[in-house]
C-alpha positions in Angstrom: 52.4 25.8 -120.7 56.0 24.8 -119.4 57.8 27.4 -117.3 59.7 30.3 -118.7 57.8 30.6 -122.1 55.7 33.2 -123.3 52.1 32.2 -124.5 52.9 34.0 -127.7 56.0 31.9 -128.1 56.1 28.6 -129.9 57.3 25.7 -128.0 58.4 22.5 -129.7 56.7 19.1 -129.5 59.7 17.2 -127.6 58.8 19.4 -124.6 55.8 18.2 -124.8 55.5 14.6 -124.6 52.6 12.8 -125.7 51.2 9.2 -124.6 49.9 7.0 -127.4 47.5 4.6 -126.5 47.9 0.7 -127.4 51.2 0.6 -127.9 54.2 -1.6 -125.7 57.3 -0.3 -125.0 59.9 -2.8 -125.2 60.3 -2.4 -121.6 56.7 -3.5 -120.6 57.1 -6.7 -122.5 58.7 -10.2 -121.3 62.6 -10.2 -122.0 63.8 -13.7 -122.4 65.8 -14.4 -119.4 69.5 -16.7 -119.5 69.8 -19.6 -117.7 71.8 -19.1 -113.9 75.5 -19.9 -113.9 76.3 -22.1 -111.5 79.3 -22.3 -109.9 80.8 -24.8 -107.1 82.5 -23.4 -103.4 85.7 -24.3 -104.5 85.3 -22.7 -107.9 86.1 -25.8 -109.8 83.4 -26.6 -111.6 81.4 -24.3 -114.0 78.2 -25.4 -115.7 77.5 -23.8 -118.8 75.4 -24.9 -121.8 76.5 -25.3 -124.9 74.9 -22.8 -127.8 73.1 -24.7 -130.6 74.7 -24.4 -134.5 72.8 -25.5 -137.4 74.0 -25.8 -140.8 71.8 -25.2 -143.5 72.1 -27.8 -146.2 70.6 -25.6 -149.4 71.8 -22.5 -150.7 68.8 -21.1 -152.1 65.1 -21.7 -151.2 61.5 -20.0 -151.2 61.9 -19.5 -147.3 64.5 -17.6 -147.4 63.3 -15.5 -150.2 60.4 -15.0 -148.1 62.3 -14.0 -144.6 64.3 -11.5 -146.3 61.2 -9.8 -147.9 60.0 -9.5 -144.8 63.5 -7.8 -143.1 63.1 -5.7 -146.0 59.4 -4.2 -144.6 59.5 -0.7 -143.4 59.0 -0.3 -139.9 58.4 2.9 -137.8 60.1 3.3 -134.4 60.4 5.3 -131.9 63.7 5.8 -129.4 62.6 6.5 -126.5 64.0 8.7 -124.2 65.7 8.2 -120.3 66.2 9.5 -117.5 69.6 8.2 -117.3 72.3 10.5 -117.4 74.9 8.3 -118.6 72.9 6.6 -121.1 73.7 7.0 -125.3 71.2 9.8 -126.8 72.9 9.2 -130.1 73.9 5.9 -131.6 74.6 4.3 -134.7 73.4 0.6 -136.4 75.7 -0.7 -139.1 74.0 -3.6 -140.7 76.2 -5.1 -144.3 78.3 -1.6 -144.7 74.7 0.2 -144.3 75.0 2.4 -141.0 72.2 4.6 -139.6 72.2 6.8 -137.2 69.4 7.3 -134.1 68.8 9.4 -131.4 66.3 8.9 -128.5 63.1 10.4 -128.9 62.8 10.4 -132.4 60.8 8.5 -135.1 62.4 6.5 -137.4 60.6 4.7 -140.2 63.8 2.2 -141.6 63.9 -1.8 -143.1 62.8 -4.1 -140.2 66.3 -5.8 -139.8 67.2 -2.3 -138.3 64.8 -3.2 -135.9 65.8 -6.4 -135.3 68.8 -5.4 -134.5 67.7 -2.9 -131.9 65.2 -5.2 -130.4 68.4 -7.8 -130.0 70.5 -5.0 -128.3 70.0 -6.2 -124.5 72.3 -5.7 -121.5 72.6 -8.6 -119.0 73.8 -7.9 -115.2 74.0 -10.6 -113.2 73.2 -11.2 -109.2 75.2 -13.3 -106.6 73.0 -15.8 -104.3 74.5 -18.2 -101.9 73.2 -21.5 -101.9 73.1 -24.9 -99.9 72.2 -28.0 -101.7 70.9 -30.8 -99.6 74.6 -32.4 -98.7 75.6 -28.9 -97.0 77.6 -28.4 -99.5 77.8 -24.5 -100.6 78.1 -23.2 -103.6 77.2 -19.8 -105.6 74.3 -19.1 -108.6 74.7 -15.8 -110.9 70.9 -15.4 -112.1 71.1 -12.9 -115.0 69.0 -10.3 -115.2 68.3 -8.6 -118.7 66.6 -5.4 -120.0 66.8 -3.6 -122.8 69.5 -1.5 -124.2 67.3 1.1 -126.3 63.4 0.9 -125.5 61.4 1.6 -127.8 58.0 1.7 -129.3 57.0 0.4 -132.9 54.2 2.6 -134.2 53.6 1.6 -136.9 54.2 -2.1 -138.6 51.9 -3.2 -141.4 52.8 -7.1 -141.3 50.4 -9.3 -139.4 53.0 -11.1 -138.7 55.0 -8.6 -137.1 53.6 -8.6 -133.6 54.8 -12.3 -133.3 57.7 -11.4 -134.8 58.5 -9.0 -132.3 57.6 -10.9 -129.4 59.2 -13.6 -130.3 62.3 -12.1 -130.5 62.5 -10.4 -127.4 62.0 -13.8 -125.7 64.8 -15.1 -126.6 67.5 -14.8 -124.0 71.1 -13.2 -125.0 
């Protein structure tokens, strides 16, 4: 029984936090990681690679069909909560006009590009290292380093699928 309540007097569930078995937070899984940015002494030369495009050549086809049935699953999800001060406890995903609104430690059960979208939501801070290749010849490297912006937990998914699904998203890097 936390402090301060009486044993008579009904406490709410969010004081009491409960651990579910079997279940990954976002957190505890691999986050695809960006390549370093290299950049010379003199700060001439930046190597950056290029992202990929591809153009789709049909309008309409059965795998398409099929992907957006399966954005259009219902997933349940959990926010969960920080212990950073300055972190969001309320924010809002706005997918095609649709918005909806979530709030760390709650339960959500919403379409699976909702989730999509919060499982893309990353935040990338990058480290300085000083390095010497083998002419003597120094130069900087900026390894990223990426984490989530909202973990999470998904309770509750139906699809087979949807553990690949999942992991495969997060390792892709931002």
């Amino acid at each position: 029984m936390p402090r301060g309540v009486r044993k008579n007097q009904e406490t709410k569930a969010i004081h009491n936090p409960v651990i579910m078995s079997g279940q990954l937070a976002g957190s505890q899984q691999d986050i695809g990681q960006g390549k370093a940015r290299h950049i010379e002494a003199d700060g001439d030369k930046v190597e950056l690679s290029p992202q990929t495009v591809i153009i789709a050549d049909k309008v309409y086809d059965n795998e398409k069909m099929a992907m957006l049935a399966f954005f259009n699953e219902p997933v349940t999800i959990r926010i969960l909560t920080t212990a950073d001060k300055a972190a969001e406890q309320k924010f809002e995903i706005n997918i095609n006009g649709q918005p909806k609104l979530f709030q760390r430690g709650q339960s959500y059960t919403v379409q699976r590009y909702y989730v999509d979208r919060i499982l893309r939501l990353k935040n990338t801070h990058y480290g300085q290292q000083e390095v010497t290749n083998s002419q003597g010849v120094r130069s900087y490297q900026y390894p990223p380093i990426t984490t989530m912006k909202y973990d999470y937990v998904i309770e509750r998914d139906d699809n087979p699928r949807g553990k690949d699904w999942e992991r495969a998203v997060l390792s892709e890097s931002s």
